[in-house]
Every structure is written in C-alpha cells, then in structure tokens.
C-alpha positions, -999 to +999 in steps of 0.1 A: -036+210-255-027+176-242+007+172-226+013+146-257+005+175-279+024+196-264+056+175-263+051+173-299+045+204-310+084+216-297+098+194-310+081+199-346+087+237-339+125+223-330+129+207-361+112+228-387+135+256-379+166+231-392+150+211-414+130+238-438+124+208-464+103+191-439+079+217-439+080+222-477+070+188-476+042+190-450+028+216-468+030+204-502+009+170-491-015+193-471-025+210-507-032+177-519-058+174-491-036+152-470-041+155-428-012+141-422-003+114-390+033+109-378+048+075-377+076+083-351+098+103-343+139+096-334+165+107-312+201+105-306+224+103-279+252+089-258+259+057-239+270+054-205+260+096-203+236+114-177+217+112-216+215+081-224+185+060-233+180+050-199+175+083-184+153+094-213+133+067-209+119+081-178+106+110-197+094+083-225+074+065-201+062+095-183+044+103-212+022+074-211+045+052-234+061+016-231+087+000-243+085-021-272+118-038-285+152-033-285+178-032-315+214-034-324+238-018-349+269-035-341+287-013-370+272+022-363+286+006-324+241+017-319+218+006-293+184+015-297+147+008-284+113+017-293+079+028-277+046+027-282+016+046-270-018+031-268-038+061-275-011+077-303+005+065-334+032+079-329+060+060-321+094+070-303+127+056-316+155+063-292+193+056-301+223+056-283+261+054-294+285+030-281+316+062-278+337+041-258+343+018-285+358+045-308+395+061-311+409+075-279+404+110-301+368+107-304+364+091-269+382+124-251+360+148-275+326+128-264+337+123-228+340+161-227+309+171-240+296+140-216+312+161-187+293+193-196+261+180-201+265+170-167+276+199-154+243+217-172+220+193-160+227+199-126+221+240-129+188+252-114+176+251-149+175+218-148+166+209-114+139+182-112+108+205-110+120+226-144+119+187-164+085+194-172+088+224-185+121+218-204+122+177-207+156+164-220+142+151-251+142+186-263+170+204-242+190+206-273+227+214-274+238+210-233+275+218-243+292+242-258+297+237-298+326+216-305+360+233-328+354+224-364+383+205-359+365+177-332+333+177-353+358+165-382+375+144-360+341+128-346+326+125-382+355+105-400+348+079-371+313+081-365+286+111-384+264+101-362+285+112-330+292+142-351+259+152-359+250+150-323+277+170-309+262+200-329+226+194-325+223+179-290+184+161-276+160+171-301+141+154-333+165+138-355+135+132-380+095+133-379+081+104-400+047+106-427+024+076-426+023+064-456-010+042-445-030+071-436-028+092-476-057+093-497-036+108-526-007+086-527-013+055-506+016+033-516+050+041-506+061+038-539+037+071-548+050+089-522+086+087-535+074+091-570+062+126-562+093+132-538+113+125-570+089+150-593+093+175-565+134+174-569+138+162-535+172+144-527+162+109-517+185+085-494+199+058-514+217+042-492+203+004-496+181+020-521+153+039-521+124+022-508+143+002-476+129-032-466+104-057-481+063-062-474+078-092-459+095-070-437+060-055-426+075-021-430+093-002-456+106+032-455+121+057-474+135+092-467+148+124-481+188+138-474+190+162-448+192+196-451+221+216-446+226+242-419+256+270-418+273+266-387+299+292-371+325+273-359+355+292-335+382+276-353+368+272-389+339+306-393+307+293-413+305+254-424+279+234-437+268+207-412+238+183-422+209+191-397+173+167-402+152+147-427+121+134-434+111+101-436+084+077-447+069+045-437+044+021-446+034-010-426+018-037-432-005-062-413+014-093-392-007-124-396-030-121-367-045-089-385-029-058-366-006-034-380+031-041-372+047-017-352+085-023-349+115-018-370+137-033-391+171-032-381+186-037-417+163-008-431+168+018-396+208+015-409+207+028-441+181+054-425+209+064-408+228+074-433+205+102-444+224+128-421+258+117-441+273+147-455+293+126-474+264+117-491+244+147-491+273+164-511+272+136-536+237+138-538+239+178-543+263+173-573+242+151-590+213+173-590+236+201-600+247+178-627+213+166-637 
C-alpha cells in the first residue's frame, strides 16, 4: 500500500466510526455496481495555532500535493486553501478559523485548547520521527474534551469552533464523485436517490449548491449525531461528519475544473449545524 493509500485509509477508518451514514451510503452505491472515487476530503482547525494550515501544510505537501488556491469566509471569520495531486483525484481542502476575532469567552476557551495542543505536540509521541507514523492530519483530539458548558459557549458563536473542540485533526467529510457513476451520473440522481433512501439532506442554500456555471455543484447529507459524555453535562448529542457530493464540469480549455466555490463551501458548512440537524430530525419525524 502506497503512503497515499495509506493516509487515506485512516482517515476513512477515522471517520466511518463517527459518521455510520457514510458507510451506509458507500455501501448502498457499491450494490448498485458503483467503484466509487473520492472528490476531497476536509479539515478543520485553528489560526495562529501550532495546527494551523500552515503547519499542516507540510504534511500536505509531503504527500506529493501542491497548493492550488486560497479562499475566504469573512462571516464564518474562515481561511481556507486547496491541494491537488497529480497522480490522485483526490483533493485536500484545509480550513482554518479566525478565533481571535470572536468574544473574549470563546477566545480564552480556544486559546486553552491552543495551549494543550502544544503542550501534546511536544511529548515524545509527537516528536518529529513519530509524524509519519501519527501525522497531525489525523492526530484527532490533542486536548482534553471541553465542559458542555464551553462547547455551548463556542457553538452559539461559532459551530464550527465547537465541532472542532470535540473532534480535533481528522476528516470533517469524504466526498463521492459524482462524474465517475454509471448508475446515477448527474448530481441531480444522486440526490434523488439520497432523498428515496430517507437521508437528511443540507438545505442550507438549497440542495444542489452552485451552478454549471459555477463548474462545480455539490450537495451533502446532515451529519450524524454522536453521544458525547461531557463532565459537566453526562451524555449529549454533538453532530460528528457528513457526506458530500460533487460534480464538476469542464472550464473552456477542455480540463475538468478543480477548485471550489466559495459561495457553495459556506452553506457546506453548515451541514455539521445541530441547529439544523435537529430541525431536520423533526421534519422527518413529522413526515
């Protein structure tokens, strides 16, 4: 197995264990005689942090990856950048949050967690000749889990900075392309079936996010739930991954376009919203 392979297979391992959906989904397209290729695959982090993009990056590149543009989300407070491999489709999407743009609250909670994952990274499991056996990209969780009472605290500002102070450097969300089904080779099929299936879908934006124009359009499914056990609060619900889908289409010299679309990655966003996800969950219930 290639070191590519094998960087992927964690995190897939990583992320079916939270996201159980995911590999529902997997296998149902599998049945249909799908072999299925992944678009990209995302991650989270911190600005200004011994995690931030620019330290992950090294791992990124190490990999045999470059970098190929840069976005902003100036109300998720969001930097972001892409990479692509020559001989993969699989793309890396790597996000950061701007924390020191939120409350003073959320800024002490984050700067905390910022101060143990530093602490962690210098422990001998992490000394430079263990990164290649445990890269950072899937370290997970380098702090203790925050009270109930912080995650709250984080989510009413940001979800995003609250979803990653439980679930730390791994997948946020593995990606089917859409180009490469037989079965259902329009996006619109895909999320046709999704719906048939009873899977939640992100609506944020609506459905299907973006244009052909846009060269790519994307949809994805809510994120699962996980039960948490939280010191302050016992067992809660916290939103964990999701799935996503993307079809691309050709720019006008002929080859496949292999960006983003800022407009469309922001409502993407929202599919870890437990906000939403509980609205979502009513409806069906209701339904």
């Amino acid at each position: 197995m290639s070191v590519l392979d094998a960087f992927f297979t964690k995190l897939w391992q990583q992320y079916s264990v939270i996201s159980p959906q995911a590999v529902d989904i997997h296998q149902l397209f599998e049945r249909r005689g799908e072999e299925l290729v992944n678009d990209h695959v995302a991650f989270r982090t911190f600005a200004d942090s011994h995690i931030g993009i620019d330290i992950l990056e090294d791992e990124v590149l190490a990999l045999g990856y470059r970098h190929l543009d840069s976005y902003q989300f100036d109300v998720k407070k969001l930097d972001a950048r892409c990479y692509v491999h020559a001989n993969s489709p699989t793309k890396i999407f790597i996000s950061e949050l701007r924390w020191q743009s939120l409350s003073d609250a959320s800024q002490a909670i984050i700067q905390d967690i910022i101060e143990q994952a530093k602490a962690t990274l210098k422990s001998p499991l992490f000394e430079q000749s263990s990164r290649e056996l445990m890269p950072l990209l899937s370290a997970g969780r380098l702090w203790q889990l925050p009270s109930y009472a912080d995650y709250q605290t984080l989510a009413s500002e940001s979800e995003y900075a609250a979803w990653l102070s439980v679930w730390g450097l791994r997948a946020n969300h593995f990606t089917i392309f859409v180009n490469h089904l037989k079965s259902t080779p329009e996006l619109t099929d895909v999320v046709a079936l999704l719906q048939q299936q009873g899977y939640p879908l992100n609506e944020a934006g609506g459905v299907i996010k973006g244009a052909p124009s846009d060269l790519l359009i994307q949809a994805s499914t809510m994120a699962d739930t996980c039960i948490v056990n939280f010191n302050d609060a016992g067992e809660q619900a916290i939103s964990s991954c999701y799935y996503e889908f993307a079809q691309r289409f050709n720019q006008e010299n002929g080859a496949l376009y292999q960006g983003f679309v800022p407009m469309s990655a922001d409502k993407i966003f929202e599919s870890t919203n437990m906000k939403s996800i509980l609205g979502s969950t009513t409806s069906d219930n209701e339904n």
